[in-house]
BASE-89052 format. One record per residue (C-alpha): residue in one letter; x, y, z. Coordinates in steps of 0.05 Angstrom, whole numbers, plus 5000, padded with zeros to 4 digits. Example, Ala and Ser with C-alpha at 12.3 -4.5 7.8 and 13.67 -1.06 7.14 Angstrom:
a524649105156/s527349795143/
//
This chain:
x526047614657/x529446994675/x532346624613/x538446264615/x544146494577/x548545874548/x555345954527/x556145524464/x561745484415/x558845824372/x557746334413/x562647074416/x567847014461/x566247404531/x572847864534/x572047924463/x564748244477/x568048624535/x570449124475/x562649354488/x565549764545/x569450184501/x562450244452/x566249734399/x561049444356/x560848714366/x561648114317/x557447564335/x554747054283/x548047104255/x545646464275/x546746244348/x539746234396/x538546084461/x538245604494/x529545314494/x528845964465/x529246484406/x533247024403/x541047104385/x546647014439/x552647524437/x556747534499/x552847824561/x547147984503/x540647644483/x537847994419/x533047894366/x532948314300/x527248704276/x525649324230/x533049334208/x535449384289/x537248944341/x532948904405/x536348744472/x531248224507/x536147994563/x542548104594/x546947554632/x547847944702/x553347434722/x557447534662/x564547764706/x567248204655/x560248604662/x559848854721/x560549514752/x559450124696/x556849854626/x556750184565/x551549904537/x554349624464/x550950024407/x551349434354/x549048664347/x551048234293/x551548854251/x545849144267/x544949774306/x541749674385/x535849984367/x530649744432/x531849514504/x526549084518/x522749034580/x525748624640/x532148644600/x536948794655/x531548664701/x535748384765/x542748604750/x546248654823/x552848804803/x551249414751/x553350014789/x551350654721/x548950524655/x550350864602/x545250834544/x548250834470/x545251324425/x542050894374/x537250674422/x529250914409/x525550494455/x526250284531/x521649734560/x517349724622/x522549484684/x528549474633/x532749584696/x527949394750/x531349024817/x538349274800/x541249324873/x546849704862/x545450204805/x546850874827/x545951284766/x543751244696/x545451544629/x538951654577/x542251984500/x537752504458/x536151774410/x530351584464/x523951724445/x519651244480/x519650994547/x514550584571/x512050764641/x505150484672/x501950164735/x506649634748/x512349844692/x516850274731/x522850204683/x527650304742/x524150104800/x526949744863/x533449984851/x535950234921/x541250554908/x539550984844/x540051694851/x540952054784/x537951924715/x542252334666/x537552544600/x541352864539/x539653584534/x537553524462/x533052874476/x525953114445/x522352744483/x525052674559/x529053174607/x531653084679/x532253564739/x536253364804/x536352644776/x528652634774/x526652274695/x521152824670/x517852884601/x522453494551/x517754024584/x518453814653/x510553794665/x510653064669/x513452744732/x515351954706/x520451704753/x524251934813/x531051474827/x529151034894/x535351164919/x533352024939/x533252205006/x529752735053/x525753165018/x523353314951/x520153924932/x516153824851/x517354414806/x512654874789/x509954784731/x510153984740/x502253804727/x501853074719/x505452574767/x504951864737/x503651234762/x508050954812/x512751564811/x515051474872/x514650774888/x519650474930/x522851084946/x524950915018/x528851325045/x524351965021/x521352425076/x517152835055/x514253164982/x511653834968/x507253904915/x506554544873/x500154864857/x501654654781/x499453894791/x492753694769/x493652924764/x497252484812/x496551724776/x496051134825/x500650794874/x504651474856/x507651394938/x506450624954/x513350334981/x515851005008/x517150695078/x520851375105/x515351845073/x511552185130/x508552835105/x506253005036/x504753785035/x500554114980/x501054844960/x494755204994/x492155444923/x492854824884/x485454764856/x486153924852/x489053764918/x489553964992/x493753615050/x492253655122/x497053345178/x501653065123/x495652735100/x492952785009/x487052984995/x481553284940/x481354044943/x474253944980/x477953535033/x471753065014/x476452494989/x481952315033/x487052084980/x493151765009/x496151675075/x503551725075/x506951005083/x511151225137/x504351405183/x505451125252/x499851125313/x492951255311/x489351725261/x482552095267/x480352245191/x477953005198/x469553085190/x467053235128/x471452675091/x465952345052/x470251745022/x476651355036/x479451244974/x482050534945/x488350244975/x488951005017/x492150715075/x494149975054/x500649665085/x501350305131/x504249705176/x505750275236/x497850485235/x495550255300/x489150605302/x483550995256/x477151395270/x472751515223/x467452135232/x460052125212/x460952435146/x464351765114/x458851335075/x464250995030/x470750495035/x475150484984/x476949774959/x483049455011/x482750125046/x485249835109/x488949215081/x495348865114/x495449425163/x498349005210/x499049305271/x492549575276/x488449435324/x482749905338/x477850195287/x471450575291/x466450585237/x460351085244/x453351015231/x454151285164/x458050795124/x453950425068/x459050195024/x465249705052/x469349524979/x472348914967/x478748765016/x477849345062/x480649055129/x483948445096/x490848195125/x489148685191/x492748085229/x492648455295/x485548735293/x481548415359/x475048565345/x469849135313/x463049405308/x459949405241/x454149885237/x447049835215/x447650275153/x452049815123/x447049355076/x452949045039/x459448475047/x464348394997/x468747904991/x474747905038/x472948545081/x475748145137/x480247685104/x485647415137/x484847675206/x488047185245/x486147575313/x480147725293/x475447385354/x469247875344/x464548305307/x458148605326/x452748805283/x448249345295/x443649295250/x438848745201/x444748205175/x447948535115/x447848195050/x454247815033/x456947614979/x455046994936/x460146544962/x460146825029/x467346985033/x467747585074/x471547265133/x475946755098/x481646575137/x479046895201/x475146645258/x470947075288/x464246935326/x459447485303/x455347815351/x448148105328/x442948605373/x435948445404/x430348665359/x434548585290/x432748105235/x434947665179/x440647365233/x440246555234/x445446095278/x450346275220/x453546795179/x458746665115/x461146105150/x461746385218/x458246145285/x453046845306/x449947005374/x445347465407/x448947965444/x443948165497/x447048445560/x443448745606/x443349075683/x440148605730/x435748795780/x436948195814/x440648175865/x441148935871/x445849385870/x450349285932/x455549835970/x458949496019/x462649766089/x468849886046/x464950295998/x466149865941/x460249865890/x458549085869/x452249035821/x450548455764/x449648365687/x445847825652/x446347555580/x447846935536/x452746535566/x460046745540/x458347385499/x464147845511/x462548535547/x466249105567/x464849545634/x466950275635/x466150815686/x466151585689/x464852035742/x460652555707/x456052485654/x455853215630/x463853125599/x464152355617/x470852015608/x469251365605/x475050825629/x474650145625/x474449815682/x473549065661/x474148615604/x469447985623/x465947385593/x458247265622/x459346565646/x455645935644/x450046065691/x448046765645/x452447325687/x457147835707/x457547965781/x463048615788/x465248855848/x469149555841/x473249795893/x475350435859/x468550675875/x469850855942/x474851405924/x468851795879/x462952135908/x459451855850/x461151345793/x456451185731/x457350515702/x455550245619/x457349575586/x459149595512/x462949155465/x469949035464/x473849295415/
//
């Protein structure tokens, strides 16, 4: 929350409010508001009155006598501080602990969000009601937080190595982002909320008990550091494989850790990538995915942006909204013919993005066609498929039809070097591998070529003179 706190006349002297401190209740005059707003203006305090309490619905973060530790003042124009609102002391830099007064009930959503140097937190026994939800992690984004202190008598809330639980410790709401290394969950813990974790940074790794049964979403998103999540092997819900969440069935693949760097073959028998699973895993360079997988979460893939290789198998019908959007270093792909569907976005904002082949009959896009907005690929189609015109959602599409020619032949010349030709429409990309055995072939690639503007491909491949034989293919690049 950004209002503007103005100093009036009227208005209670700063050092006089900097008695709050010392938990002084302050004096402030019944009628002063805000500036272009309601509300009442004491000091470093913006507060309206309600249900015989006073709400706090901002704080004035550059107020000098303020900063460092603040004890939060437990009365406003004679009335007791009964609510922090939400986004009250949203963006507080120089707060370094809080301590809560004990006439408080009520804590809003990101009440201390984006306050940089908090490092710890004080919650009394008065607090019955804090609101946590996607997007309303009450002390989110603050780096440098690593203990919330609940009152051993509060009903409702209890902490455990700084960790904000619910009284009976089987709720999980909010670990400080300023932990590091790793974090083991308590047994008994069964529910870990939304956004738990989030923007935990410098945390490693999480073990998770056989207890939890519910893990709400974006629970890890913004753990940069996180690299392994590990489940317990008899947890009924979940399963983890290679530091990797999962269902039990290891049907579902869940969540990658944020931290993930390289490539990453998704084990067989995964079914379905799950929403968001690995989105902004910027060190992902690559992904495999086996036959099993028929379903893409929505923005499964997106602003993975250093990844530039993915394989999608003949198996895939369903590619969500998003799912490769913001892949800004992704070259190229191969869509196969099981997929039927577009939605919008699935290669949004691809700005490397120079080709994709179909397998299969053109898919059906959207109804605006937006499926490669902000990228510029040429899309590539197969001989003996349908439905393809000189256009697809905007973008320019071509027959990709290379093929071995027969003429000239196949040369070897003194040197042994093996020359031979392809054909095709002029400037379809092709790639030309290699292997020496086709029982365990290892294909390499040997080149990366254009078919030029007279329809082909002449390669000449001096390598082949060091292998008694050499088997040649052409695919697409990717």
């Amino acid at each position: 929350m950004n209002t503007i706190i103005t100093k009036t006349a009227t208005s209670c002297f700063t050092r006089f409010c900097a008695f709050a401190l010392a938990h002084i209740a302050l004096l402030c005059p019944l009628a002063v508001s805000a500036a272009g707003g309601g509300g009442v203006i004491c000091g470093p305090y913006l507060y309206t009155v309600g249900g015989n309490g006073a709400t706090i619905i901002n704080f004035d973060s550059e107020a000098p006598d303020y900063f460092g530790e603040l004890v939060i003042t437990n009365e406003l124009g004679g009335y007791a501080v009964t609510g922090i609102y939400h986004d009250a002391f949203d963006d507080s830099p120089h707060l370094t602990a809080v301590t809560i007064p004990d006439t408080v009930t009520t804590i809003g959503y990101r009440a201390f969000a984006n306050c940089t140097s908090l490092a710890s937190v004080t919650i009394p026994n008065s607090v019955t009601n804090i609101d946590y939800g996607v997007g309303h992690g009450v002390f989110q984004e603050c780096p440098l937080l690593t203990n919330i202190t609940v009152a051993a008598d509060n009903p409702n809330y209890a902490s455990s190595d700084g960790v904000l639980f619910d009284h009976n410790i089987t709720t999980l709401l909010a670990c400080p982002n300023g932990i590091s290394g790793a974090y083991t969950i308590p047994d008994g813990v069964t529910t870990i909320v939304d956004e738990a974790f989030r923007f935990c940074s410098a945390l490693t790794s999480v073990t998770i008990p056989n207890s939890v049964a519910a893990i709400g979403e974006d629970a890890f998103e913004g753990c940069t550091a996180l690299t392994n999540i590990t489940v317990a092997a008899d947890n009924p819900a979940y399963a983890s494989r290679g530091g990797v969440l999962f269902n039990q069935g290891l049907t579902t693949l869940l969540t990658c850790p944020v931290g993930f760097s390289g490539a990453y073959t998704i084990p067989s028998g995964v079914i379905t990538i799950a929403d968001y699973a690995f989105y902004n895993r910027t060190a992902l360079t690559a992904v495999t995915l086996p036959d099993t997988v028929t379903t893409i979460g929505e923005q499964a893939f997106g602003d993975c942006t250093a990844l530039t290789s993915v394989t999608i198998p003949n198996g895939v019908t369903t590619i969500s909204f998003g799912v490769f959007n913001g892949c800004t270093a992704l070259p190229s792909t191969i869509i196969p013919g099981s997929v039927r569907s577009l939605a919008p976005y699935t290669f949004g904002n691809c700005t490397s993005l120079a080709s994709v082949l179909f397998t299969g009959d053109a898919p059906t896009p959207d109804l605006n066609q937006r499926a490669f907005v902000f990228s510029s690929p040429t899309i590539y189609y197969l001989p003996n498929t349908m439905n393809w015109g000189s256009k697809f959602c905007g973008r320019p599409a071509v027959l990709w039809n290379p093929a071995f020619s027969p003429t000239p032949s196949p040369q070897i010349d003194a040197s042994g070097a093996f020359a031979f030709t392809l054909t095709g429409n002029t400037n379809i990309p092709v790639r030309i591998e290699a292997c020496t055995n086709l029982v365990s072939p290892l294909w390499i690639t040997v080149t990366n070529a254009t078919v030029s503007s007279d329809g082909t491909i002449d390669l000449t491949d001096p390598d082949a003179a060091t292998h008694p034989s050499r088997f040649y293919r052409f695919t697409f690049p990717r």
